[in-house]
C-alpha positions in Angstrom: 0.0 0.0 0.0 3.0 2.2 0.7 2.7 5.3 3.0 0.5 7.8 3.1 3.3 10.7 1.2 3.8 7.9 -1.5 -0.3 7.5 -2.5 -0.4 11.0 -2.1 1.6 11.3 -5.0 0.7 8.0 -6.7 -1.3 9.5 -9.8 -1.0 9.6 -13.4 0.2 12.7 -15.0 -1.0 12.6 -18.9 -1.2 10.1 -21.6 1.3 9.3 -24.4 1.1 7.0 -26.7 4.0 5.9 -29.5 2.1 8.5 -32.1 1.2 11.3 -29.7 3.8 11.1 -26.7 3.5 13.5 -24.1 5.9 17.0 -23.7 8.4 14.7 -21.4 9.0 12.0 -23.8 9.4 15.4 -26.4 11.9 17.4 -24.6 14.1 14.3 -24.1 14.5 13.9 -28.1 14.5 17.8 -28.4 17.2 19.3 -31.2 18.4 21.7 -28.4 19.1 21.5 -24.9 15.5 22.2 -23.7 16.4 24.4 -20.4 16.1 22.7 -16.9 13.0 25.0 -15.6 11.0 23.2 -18.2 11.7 20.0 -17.0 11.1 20.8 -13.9 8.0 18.6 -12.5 5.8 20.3 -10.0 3.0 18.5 -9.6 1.0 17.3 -6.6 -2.2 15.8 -6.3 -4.6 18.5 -4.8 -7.5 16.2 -4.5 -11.2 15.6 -6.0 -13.2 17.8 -4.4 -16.1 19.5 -6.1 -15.8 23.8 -7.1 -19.5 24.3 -5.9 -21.5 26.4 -8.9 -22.4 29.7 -6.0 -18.6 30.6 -6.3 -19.2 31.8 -10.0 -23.0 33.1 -9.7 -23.0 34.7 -5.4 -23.0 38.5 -5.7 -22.2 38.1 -1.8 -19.3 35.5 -2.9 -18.2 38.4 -5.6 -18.2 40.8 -3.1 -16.0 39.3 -1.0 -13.7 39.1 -4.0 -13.6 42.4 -4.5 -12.7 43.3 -0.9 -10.0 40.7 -0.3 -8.6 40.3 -4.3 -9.3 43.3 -6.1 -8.5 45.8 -3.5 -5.9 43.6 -1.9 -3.7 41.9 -4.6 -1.5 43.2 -7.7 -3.0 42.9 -11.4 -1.9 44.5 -14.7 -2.9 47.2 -16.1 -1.4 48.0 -19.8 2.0 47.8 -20.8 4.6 50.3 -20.5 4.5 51.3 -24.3 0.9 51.7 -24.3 1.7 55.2 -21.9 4.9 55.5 -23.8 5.4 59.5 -23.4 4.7 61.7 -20.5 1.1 62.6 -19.5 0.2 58.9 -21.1 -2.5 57.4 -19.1 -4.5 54.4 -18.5 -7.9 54.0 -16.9 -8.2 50.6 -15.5 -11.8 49.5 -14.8 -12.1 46.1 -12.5 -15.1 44.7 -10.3 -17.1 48.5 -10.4 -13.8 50.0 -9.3 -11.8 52.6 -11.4 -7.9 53.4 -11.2 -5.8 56.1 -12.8 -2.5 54.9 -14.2 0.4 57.8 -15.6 3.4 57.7 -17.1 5.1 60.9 -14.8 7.9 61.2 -15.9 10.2 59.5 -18.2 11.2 56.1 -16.1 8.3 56.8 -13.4 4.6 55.9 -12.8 2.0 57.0 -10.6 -1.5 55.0 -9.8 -4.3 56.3 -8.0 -8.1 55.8 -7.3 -9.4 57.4 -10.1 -11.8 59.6 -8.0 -12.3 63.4 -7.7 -11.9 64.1 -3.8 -14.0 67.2 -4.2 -17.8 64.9 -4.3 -17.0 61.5 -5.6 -17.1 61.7 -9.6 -14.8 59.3 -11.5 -12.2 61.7 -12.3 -11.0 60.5 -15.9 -13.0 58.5 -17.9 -10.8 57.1 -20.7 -7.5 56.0 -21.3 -5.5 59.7 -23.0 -2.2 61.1 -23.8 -0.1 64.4 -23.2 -1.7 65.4 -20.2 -0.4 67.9 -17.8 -3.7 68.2 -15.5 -6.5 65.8 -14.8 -9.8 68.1 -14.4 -12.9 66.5 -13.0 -16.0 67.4 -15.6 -18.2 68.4 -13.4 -16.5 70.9 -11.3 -12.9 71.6 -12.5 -11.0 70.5 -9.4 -7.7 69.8 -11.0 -4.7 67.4 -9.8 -1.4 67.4 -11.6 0.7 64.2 -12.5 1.9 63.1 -9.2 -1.7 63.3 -7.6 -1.2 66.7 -5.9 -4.0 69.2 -6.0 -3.3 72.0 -8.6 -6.6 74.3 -8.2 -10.0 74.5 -6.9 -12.7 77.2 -8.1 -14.4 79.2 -4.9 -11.5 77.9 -2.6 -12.2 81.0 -0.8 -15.5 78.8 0.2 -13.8 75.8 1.3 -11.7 76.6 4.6 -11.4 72.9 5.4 -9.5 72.3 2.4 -5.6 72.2 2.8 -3.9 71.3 -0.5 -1.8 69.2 0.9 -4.0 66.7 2.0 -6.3 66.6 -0.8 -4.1 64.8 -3.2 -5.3 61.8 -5.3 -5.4 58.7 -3.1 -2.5 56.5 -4.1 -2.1 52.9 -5.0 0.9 50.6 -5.7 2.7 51.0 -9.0 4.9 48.5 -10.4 6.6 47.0 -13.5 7.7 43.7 -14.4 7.8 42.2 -18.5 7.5 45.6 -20.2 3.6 45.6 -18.2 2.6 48.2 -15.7 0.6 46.0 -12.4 -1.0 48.1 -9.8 -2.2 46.8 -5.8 -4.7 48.9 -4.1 -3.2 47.9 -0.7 -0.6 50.4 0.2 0.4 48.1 3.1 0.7 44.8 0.8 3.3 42.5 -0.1 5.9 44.0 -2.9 5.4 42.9 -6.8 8.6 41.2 -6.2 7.2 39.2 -3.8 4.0 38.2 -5.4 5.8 37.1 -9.0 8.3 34.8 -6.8 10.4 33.2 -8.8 8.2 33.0 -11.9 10.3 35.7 -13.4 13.4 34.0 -13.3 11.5 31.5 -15.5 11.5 33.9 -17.9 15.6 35.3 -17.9 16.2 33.7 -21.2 12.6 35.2 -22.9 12.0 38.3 -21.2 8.6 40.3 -21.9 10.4 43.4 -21.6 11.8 42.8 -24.9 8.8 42.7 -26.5 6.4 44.8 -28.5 2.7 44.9 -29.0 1.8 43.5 -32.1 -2.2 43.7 -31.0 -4.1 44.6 -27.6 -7.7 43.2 -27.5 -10.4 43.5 -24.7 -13.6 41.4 -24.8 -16.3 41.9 -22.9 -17.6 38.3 -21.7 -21.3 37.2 -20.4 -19.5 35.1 -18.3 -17.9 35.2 -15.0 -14.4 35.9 -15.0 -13.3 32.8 -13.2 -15.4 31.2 -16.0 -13.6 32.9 -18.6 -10.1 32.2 -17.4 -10.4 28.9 -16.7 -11.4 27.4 -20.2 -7.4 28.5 -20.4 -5.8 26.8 -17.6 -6.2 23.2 -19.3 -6.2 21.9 -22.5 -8.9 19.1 -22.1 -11.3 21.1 -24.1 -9.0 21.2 -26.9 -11.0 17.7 -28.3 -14.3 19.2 -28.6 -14.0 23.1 -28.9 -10.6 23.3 -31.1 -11.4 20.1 -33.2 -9.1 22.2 -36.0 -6.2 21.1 -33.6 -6.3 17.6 -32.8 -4.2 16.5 -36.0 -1.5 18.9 -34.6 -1.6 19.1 -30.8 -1.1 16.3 -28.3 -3.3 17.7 -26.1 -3.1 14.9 -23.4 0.4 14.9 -23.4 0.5 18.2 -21.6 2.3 18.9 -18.8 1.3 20.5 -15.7 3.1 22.5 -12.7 2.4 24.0 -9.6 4.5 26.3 -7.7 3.5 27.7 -4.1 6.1 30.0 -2.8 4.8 31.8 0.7 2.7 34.7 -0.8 3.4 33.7 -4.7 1.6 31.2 -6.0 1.9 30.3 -9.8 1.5 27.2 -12.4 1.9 26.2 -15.9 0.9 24.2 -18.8 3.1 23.0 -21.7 1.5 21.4 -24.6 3.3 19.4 -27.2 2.7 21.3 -30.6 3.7 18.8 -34.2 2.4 15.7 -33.2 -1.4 14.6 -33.5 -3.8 14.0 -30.6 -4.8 10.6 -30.0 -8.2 11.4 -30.6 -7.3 13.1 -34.0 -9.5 10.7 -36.8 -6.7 9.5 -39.2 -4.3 10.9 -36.8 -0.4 10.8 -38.0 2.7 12.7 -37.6 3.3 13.3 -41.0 -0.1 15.1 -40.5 -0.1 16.9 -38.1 3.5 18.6 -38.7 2.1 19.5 -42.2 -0.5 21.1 -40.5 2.1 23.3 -38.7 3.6 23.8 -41.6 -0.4 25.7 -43.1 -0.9 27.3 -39.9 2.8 28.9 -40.1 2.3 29.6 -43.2 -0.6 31.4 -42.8 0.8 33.9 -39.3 3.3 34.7 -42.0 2.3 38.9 -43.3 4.9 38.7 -46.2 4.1 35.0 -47.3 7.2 34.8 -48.9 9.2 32.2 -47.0 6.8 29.6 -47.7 7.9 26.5 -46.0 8.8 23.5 -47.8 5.6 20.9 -47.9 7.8 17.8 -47.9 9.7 18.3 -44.7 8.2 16.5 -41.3 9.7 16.3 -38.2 9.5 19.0 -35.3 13.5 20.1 -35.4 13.6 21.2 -39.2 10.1 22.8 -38.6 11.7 24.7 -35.1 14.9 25.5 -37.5 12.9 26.9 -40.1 10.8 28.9 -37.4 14.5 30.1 -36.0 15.4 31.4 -39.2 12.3 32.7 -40.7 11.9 35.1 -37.2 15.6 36.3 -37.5 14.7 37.5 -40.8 11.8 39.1 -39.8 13.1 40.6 -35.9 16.5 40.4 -36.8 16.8 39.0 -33.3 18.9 35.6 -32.3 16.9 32.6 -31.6 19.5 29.9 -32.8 19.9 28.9 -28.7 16.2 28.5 -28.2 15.1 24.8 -28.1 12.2 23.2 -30.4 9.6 23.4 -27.5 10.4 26.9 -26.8 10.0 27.7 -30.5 6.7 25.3 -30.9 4.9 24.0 -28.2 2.1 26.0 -26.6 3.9 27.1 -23.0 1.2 29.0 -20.3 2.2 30.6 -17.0 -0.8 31.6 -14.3 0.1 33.9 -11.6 -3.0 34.2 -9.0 -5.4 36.1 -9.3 -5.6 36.6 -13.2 -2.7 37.1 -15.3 -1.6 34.6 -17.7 1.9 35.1 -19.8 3.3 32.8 -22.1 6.3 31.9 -22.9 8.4 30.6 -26.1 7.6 31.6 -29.4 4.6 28.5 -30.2 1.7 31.0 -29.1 3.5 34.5 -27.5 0.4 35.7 -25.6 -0.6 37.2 -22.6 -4.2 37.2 -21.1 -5.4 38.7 -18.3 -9.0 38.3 -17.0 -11.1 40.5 -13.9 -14.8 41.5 -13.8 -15.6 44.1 -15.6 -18.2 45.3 -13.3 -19.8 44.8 -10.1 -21.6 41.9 -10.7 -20.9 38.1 -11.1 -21.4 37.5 -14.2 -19.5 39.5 -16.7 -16.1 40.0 -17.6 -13.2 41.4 -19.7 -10.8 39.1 -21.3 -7.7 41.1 -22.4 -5.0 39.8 -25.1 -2.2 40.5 -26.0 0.2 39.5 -28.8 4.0 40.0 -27.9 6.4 40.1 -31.0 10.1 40.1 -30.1 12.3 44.1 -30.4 14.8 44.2 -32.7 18.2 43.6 -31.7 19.2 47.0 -33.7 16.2 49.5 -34.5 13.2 50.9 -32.7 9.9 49.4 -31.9 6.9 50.2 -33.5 4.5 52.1 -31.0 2.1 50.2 -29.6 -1.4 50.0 -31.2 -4.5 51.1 -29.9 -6.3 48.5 -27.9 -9.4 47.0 -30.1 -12.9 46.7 -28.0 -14.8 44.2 -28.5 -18.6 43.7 -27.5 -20.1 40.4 -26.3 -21.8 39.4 -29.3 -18.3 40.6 -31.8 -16.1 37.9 -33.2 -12.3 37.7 -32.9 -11.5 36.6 -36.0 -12.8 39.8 -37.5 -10.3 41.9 -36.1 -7.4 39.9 -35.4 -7.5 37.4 -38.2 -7.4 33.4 -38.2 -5.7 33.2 -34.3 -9.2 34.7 -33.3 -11.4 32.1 -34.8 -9.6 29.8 -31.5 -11.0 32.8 -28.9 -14.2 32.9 -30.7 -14.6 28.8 -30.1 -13.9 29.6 -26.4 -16.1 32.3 -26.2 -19.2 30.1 -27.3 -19.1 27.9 -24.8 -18.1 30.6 -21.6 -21.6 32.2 -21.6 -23.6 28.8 -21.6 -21.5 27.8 -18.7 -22.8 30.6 -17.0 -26.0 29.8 -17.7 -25.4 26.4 -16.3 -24.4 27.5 -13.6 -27.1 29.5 -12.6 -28.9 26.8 -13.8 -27.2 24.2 -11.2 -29.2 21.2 -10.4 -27.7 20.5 -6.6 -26.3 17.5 -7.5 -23.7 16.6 -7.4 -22.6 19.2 -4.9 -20.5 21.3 -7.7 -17.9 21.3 -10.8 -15.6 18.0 -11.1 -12.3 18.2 -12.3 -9.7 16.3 -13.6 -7.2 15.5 -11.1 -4.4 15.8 -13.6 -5.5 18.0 -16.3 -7.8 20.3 -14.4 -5.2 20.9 -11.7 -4.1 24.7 -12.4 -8.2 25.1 -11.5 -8.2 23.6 -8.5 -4.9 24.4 -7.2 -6.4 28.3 -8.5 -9.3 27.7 -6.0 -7.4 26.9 -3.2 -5.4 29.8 -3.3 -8.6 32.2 -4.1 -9.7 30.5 -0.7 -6.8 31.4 1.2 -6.9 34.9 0.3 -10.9 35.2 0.8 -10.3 34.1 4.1 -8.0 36.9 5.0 -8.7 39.1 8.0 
């Protein structure tokens, strides 16, 4: 029977077969030396028990959210080059709460509660640039770009008003991976802290050295644990992404947990070129020629075609290595086949998602978008690496999108994958609502649903703060 420790740990972790082996069986015949963090196994079992349906539909349950996670815990809000010049600033909206984000001076940042001290109005409503003063609309009391306040009409008629005292309230204001994060609690942990040593996973891929290719922001009829999760596993991939399945293992994926004192992070890594096992007429010949198309079609200038007669996941990677260099003039000849291929997905609690490697270079991030339990905003971004010699190109304006608008429209054939997601997210909701009593809740894998659970049990722990 063994002891307790040992069936504790005694579960399986993914499926392989001699078609479709899973990413460990993959990074051991890799090209490249695939780096050591990647290897590294974190997993644990966490359990079976059920997420009960009143944690996605409470407005008492989202309440407490919002006073122990949104006022409580770091989350982004834009990257740096989307405030690239002085006076740039960012209004970040999250659970019916509003924050003012500024780019002060060159290297600096200031956050605040985006609230006019004078009687309560939301002080800026959009996201702007150049500014040297932030009026309020309704009455003109002004506050400058660190916060203080600049002028008042009639201050002759408020004597309880010292200047001093009256600037905007601040928040937190941090950077990490070229992305601004903000934490309403003055008296919380550092960003340093709550990142642990997630960033040091990313040393040899570093966000910071990225562009914005696209920024996109959903609004979802869904909750946004709802939302989030369909991205935390790649079980769905069989019946939502059918496209996939002759190209992505998605049972050989890989799953990790980290739990560092107050950081608490995961990941998935999904083995890109070689067919799911439930793929109909599944081969590898297939599904690598079906990274070939898809390549092909990410390309803009179309006119490094790859070859159609080459299969096997190193000359794709080498092709991938070279085609980039032309088109970044950046190095990637040290960068192993799963870094260049397979899809690789950090979480860091509460909501922020970055990826890493070239197979899908994305970052999501997911919050309610109002006070209520069951909407959302989904944000995306697409990172493209700098340059080695040359400037960036400035970063685009972020695309809005309503519940009922499709991806694809705007951001081509990567978006028809969101739009798939985002059929199903508001029919869970529904569900949900809908929720029978029994069983008592959700079941999830134990394996391949683990970043969900493992994400509960930390949401717990924090709702439980004093």
């Amino acid at each position: 029977m063994g002891n307790v420790q040992d069936q504790f740990n005694d579960f399986q972790r993914g499926l392989g077969t001699e078609l479709s082996p899973n990413w460990r069986d993959l990074a051991r015949a890799d090209s490249k030396p695939v780096p050591a963090f990647l290897t590294d196994e974190r997993s644990t079992n966490l359990g079976t028990d059920k997420v009960p349906p009143e944690r996605y539909t409470s407005y008492e349950y989202h309440r407490r959210e919002v006073e122990k996670v949104w006022k409580r815990t770091w989350q982004v809000v834009c990257r740096e080059d989307e405030i690239a010049n002085k006076g740039d600033h960012f209004v970040y909206n999250v659970a019916g709460l509003s924050f003012l984000v500024v780019r002060s001076g060159e290297q600096t940042f200031k956050a605040f509660w985006n609230v006019c001290l004078h009687r309560g109005r939301r002080l800026v409503d959009e996201s702007g640039c150049g500014a040297e003063i932030f009026r309020c609309p309704y009455h003109a009391w002004s506050w400058n770009l660190e916060g203080e306040l600049a002028w008042y009409p009639g201050a002759w008629d408020f004597p309880d008003v010292e200047a001093s005292k009256y600037g905007l309230r601040p928040v937190q204001v941090d950077t990490w991976g070229g992305f601004v994060f903000i934490n309403p609690d003055l008296k919380g942990i550092t960003l340093a802290e709550h990142l642990g040593s997630m960033t040091r996973h990313f040393a040899r891929w570093p966000l910071e050295q990225r562009f914005s290719l696209w920024h996109v922001q959903k609004t979802i009829n869904a909750n946004w644990k709802v939302a989030m999760e369909a991205f935390l596993e790649a079980y769905h991939l069989m019946q939502t992404h059918p496209q996939a399945l002759s190209s992505v293992a998605e049972h050989g994926t890989q799953y990790d947990i980290w739990d560092e004192g107050d950081a608490h992070f995961s990941r998935s890594i999904t083995p890109t070129g070689v067919p799911s096992k439930h793929a109909r007429d599944g081969s590898a010949l297939g599904a690598i020629a079906d990274v070939w198309a898809l390549l092909n079609a990410l390309r803009a200038d179309q006119a490094n075609q790859l070859p159609p007669d080459i299969y096997d996941r190193a000359t794709i990677a080498e092709w991938r290595r070279n085609t980039l260099k032309e088109m970044t003039g950046a190095d990637y000849s040290e960068l192993s086949d799963a870094e260049m291929l397979d899809s690789i997905q950090y979480f860091t609690f509460p909501n922020f998602c970055p990826w890493y490697g070239e197979g899908l270079p994305l970052v999501y991030q997911f919050r309610p978008n109002a006070d209520s339990a069951d909407t959302c905003y989904f944000d995306i971004w697409m990172l493209i690496r700098k340059p080695d010699n040359g400037p960036s190109p400035p970063a685009p304006a972020m695309i809005r999108l309503g519940p009922d608008e499709s991806f694809e429209t705007h951001i081509g054939a990567m978006g028809q994958v969101f739009d798939q997601d985002d059929q199903n997210m508001p029919f869970v909701q529904i569900g949900l609502n809908t929720w029978p009593g029994d069983p008592e809740g959700c079941t999830l894998g134990r394996y391949q649903e683990s970043r969900i659970r493992h994400f509960h049990q930390v949401l717990a722990k924090a709702l439980a703060r004093p």
